[in-house]
Backbone bond lengths (Angstrom), bond angles and torsions (degrees), N, CA, C in turn:
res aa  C-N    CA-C-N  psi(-1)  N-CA   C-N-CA  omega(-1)  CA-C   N-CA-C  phi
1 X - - - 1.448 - - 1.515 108.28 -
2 X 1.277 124.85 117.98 1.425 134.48 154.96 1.196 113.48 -74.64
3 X 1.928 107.56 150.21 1.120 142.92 177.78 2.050 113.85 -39.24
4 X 1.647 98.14 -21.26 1.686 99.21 -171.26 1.783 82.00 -112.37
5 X 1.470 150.75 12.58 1.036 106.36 135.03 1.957 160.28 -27.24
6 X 1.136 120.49 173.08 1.331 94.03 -179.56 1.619 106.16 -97.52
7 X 1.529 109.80 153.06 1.642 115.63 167.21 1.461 110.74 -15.99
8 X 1.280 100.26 -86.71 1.552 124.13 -157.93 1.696 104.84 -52.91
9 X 1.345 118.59 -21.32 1.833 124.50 -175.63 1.265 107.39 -88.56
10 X 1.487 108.01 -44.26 1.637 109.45 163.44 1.450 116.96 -76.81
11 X 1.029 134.68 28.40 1.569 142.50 -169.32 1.391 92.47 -121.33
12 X 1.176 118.81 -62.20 1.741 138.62 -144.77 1.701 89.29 -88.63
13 X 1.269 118.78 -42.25 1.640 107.68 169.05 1.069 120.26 -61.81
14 X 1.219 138.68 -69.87 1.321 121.60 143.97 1.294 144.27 26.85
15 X 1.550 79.77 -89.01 1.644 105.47 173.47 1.726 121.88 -44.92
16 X 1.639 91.32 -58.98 1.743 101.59 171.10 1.170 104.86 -67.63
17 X 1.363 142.13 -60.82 1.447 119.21 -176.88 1.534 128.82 -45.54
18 X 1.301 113.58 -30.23 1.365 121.61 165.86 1.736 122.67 -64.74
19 X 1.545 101.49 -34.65 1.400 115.10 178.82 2.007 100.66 -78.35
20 X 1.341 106.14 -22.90 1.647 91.25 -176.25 1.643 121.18 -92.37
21 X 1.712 98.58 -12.68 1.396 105.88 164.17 1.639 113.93 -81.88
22 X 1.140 122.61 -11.45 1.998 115.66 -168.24 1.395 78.36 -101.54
23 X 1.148 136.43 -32.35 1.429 124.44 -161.46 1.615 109.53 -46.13
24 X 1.372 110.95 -38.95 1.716 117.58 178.12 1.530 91.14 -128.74
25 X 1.499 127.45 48.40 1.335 119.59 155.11 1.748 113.82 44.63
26 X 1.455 113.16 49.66 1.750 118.00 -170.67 1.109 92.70 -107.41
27 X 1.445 115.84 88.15 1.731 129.72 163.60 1.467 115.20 -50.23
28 X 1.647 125.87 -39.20 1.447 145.93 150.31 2.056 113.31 -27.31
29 X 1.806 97.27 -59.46 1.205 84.33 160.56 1.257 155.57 -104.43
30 X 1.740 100.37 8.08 1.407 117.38 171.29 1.300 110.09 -80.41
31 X 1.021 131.74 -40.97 1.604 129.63 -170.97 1.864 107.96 -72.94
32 X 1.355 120.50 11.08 1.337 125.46 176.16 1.819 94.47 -110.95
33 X 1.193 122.02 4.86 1.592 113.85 -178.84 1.261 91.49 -93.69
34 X 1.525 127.03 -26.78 1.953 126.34 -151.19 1.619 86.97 -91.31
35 X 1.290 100.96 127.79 2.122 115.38 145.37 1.479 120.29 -22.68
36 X 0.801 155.19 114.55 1.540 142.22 152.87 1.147 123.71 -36.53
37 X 1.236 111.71 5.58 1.529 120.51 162.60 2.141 122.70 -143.97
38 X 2.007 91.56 29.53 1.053 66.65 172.07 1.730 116.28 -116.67
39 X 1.826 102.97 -160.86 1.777 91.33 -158.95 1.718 95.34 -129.97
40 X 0.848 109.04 158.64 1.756 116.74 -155.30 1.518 105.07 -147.23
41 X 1.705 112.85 132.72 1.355 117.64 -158.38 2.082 81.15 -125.15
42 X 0.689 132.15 104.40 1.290 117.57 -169.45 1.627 105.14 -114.12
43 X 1.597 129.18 -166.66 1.875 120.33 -178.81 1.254 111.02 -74.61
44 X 1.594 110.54 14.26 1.592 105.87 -169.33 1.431 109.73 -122.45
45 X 1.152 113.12 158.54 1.722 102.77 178.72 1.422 120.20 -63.76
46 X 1.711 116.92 148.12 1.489 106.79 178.53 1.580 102.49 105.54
47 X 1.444 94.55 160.27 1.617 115.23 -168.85 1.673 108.47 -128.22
48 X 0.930 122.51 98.45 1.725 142.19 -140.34 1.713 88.08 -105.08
49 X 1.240 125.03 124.05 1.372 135.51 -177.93 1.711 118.00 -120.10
50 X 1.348 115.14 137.38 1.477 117.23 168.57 1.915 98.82 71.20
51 X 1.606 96.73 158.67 1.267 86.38 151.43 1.560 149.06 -17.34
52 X 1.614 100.76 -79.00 1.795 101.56 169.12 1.170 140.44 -62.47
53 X 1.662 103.78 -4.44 1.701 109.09 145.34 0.879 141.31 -83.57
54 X 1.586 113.28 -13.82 1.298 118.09 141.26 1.411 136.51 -40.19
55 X 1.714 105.26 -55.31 0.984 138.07 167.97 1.721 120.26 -33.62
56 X 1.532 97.88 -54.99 1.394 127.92 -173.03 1.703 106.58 -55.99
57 X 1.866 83.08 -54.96 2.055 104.05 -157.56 1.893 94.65 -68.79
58 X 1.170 122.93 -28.88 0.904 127.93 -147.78 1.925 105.52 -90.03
59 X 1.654 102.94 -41.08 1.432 119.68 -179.31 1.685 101.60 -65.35
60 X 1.053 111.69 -6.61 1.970 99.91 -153.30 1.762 97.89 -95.46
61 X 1.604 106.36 9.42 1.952 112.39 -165.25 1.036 87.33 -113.18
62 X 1.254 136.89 144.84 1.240 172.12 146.05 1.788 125.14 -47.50
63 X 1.286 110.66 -7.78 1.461 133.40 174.20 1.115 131.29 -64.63
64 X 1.415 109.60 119.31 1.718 107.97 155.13 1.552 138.09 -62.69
65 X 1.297 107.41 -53.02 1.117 105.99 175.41 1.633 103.12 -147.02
66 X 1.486 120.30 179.83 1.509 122.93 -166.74 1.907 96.85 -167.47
67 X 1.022 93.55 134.28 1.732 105.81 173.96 1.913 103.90 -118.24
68 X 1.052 106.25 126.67 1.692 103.56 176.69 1.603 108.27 -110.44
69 X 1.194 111.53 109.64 1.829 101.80 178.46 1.279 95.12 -106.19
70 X 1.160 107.77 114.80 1.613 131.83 162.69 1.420 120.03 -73.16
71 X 1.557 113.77 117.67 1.363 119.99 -157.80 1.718 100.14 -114.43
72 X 1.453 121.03 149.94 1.723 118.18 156.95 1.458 103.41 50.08
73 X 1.100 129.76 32.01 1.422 119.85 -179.47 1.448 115.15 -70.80
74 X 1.676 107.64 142.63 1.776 108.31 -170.60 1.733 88.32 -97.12
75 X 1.243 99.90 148.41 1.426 103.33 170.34 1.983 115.12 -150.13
76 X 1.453 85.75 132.60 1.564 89.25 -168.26 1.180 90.63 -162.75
77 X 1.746 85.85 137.56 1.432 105.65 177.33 1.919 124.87 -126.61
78 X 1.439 88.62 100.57 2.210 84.86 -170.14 1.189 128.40 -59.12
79 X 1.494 104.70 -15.34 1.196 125.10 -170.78 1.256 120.68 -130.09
80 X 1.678 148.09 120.81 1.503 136.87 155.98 1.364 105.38 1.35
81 X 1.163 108.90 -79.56 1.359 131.10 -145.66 1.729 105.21 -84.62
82 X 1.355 111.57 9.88 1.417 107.45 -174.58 1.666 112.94 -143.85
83 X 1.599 147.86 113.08 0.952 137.82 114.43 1.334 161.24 -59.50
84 X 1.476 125.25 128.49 1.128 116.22 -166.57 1.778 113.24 -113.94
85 X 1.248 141.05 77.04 1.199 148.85 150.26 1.494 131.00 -41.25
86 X 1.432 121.32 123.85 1.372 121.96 167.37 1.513 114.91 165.05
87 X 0.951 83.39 138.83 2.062 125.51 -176.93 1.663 135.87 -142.93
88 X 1.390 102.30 -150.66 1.432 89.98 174.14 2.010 112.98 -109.51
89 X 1.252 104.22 144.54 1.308 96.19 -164.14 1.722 96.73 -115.08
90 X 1.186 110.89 160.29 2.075 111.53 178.20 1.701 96.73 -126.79
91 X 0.925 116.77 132.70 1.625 133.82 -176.50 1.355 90.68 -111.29
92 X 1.295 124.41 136.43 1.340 164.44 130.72 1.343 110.37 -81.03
93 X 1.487 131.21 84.75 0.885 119.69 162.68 2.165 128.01 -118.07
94 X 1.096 121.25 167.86 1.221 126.42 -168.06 1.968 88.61 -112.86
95 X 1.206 119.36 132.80 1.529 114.25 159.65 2.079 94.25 -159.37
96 X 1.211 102.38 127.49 1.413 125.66 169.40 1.621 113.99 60.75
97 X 1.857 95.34 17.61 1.574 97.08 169.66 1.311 104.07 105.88
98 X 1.391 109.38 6.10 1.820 124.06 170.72 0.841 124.79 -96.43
99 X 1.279 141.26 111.25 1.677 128.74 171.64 1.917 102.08 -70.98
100 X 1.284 96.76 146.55 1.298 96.45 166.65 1.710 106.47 -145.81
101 X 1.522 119.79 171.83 1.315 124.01 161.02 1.076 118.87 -148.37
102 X 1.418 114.90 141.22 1.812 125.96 -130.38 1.749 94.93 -137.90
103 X 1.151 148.40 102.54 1.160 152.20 163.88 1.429 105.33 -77.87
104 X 1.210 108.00 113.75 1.579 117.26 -177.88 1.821 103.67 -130.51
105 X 1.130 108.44 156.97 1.617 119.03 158.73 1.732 102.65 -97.92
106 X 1.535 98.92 163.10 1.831 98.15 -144.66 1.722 89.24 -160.37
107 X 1.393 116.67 121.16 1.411 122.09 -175.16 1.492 106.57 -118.76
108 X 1.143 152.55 140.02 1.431 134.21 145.51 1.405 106.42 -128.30
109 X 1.359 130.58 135.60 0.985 155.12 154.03 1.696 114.50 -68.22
110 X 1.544 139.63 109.58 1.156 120.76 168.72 1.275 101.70 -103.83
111 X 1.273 100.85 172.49 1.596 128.15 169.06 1.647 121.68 -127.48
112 X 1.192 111.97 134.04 1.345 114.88 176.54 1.491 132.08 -96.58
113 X 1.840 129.07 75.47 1.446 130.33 -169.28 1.207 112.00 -106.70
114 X 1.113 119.51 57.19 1.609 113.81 -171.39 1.519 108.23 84.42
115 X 1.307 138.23 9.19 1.047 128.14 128.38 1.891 101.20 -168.58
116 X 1.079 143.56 173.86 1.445 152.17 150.05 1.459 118.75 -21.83
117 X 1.023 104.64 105.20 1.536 92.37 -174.47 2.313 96.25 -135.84
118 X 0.893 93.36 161.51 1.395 104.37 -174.41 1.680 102.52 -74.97
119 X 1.035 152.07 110.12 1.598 151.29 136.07 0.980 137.28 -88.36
120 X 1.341 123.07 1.94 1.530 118.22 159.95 1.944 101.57 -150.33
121 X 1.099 100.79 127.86 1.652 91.64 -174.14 1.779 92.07 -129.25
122 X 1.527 105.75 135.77 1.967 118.81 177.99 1.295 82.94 -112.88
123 X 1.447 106.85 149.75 1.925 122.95 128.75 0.885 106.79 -166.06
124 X 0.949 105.54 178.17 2.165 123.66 -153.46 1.268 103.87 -156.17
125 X 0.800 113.20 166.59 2.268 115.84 155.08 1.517 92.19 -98.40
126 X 1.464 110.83 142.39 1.624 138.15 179.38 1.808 82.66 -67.17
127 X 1.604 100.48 141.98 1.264 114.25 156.64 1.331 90.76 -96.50
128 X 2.309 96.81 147.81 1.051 110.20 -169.87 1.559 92.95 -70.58
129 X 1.772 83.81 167.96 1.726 101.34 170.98 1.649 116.60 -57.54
130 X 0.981 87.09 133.52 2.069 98.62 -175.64 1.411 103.19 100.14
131 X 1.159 107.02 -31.29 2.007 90.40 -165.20 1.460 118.87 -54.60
132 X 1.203 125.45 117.49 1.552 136.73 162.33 2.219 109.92 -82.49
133 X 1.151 88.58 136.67 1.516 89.39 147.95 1.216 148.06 -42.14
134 X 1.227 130.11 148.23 1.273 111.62 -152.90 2.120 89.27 -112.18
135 X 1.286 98.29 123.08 1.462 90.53 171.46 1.421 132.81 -89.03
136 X 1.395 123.63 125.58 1.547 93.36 -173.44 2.209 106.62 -116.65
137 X 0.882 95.72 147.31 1.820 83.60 177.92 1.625 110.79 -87.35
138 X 1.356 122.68 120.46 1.286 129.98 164.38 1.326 140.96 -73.40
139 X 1.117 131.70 160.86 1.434 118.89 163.21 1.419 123.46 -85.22
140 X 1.412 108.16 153.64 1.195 92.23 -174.75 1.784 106.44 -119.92
């Protein structure tokens, strides 16, 4: 895939390559999707950098396998050389013989260096529907 591909093709590659490494939890081949310079905010504490923080963020879960269906995704790109993707994502995941399913919001930032590589990766868990903030009044 070249740099004048479209957004959404370089999004969706990505995407599946990321979905074919969690599929059997291959930390080996997810950490070859991330930039060598990119930075990752993931459900865990800490700001996980480059590949081997991937590597790192990724070893510390307990999982077998994980399916990500990527839903409504916005995609825009300001730059050739840059996409920006994100929506709400649903995890299917397997950990210690559990199925579980995880509604998260899900950002990726790509970068284009000679091929697609991941450089900025968000997720969160979705606040449920209705939840507002909680306001509090301070002193000043």
């Amino acid at each position: 895939m070249n740099a004048n591909s479209g957004a959404l093709e370089a999004l969706r590659s990505v995407q599946d390559g990321w979905n074919r490494a969690m599929a059997t939890w291959d930390v080996d081949a997810v950490d070859k999707l991330y930039d060598p310079e990119a930075q990752m905010f993931g459900s865990k504490p800490g700001l996980y950098r480059g590949p081997e923080g991937a590597r790192r963020y990724y070893g510390r879960f307990g999982v077998e396998r994980c399916v990500a269906h990527f839903e409504n995704q916005a995609v825009f790109s300001p730059d050739p050389m840059i996409v920006i993707g994100s929506g709400p994502v649903t995890f299917h995941m397997t950990a210690g013989g559990v199925a579980k399913i995880l509604d998260f919001r899900f950002s990726f930032v790509l970068r284009f260096a000679g091929r697609w590589g991941i450089f900025l990766h968000h997720e969160s868990p979705a606040p449920p529907l209705g939840w507002r903030p909680a306001v509090r009044d301070c002193d000043r």
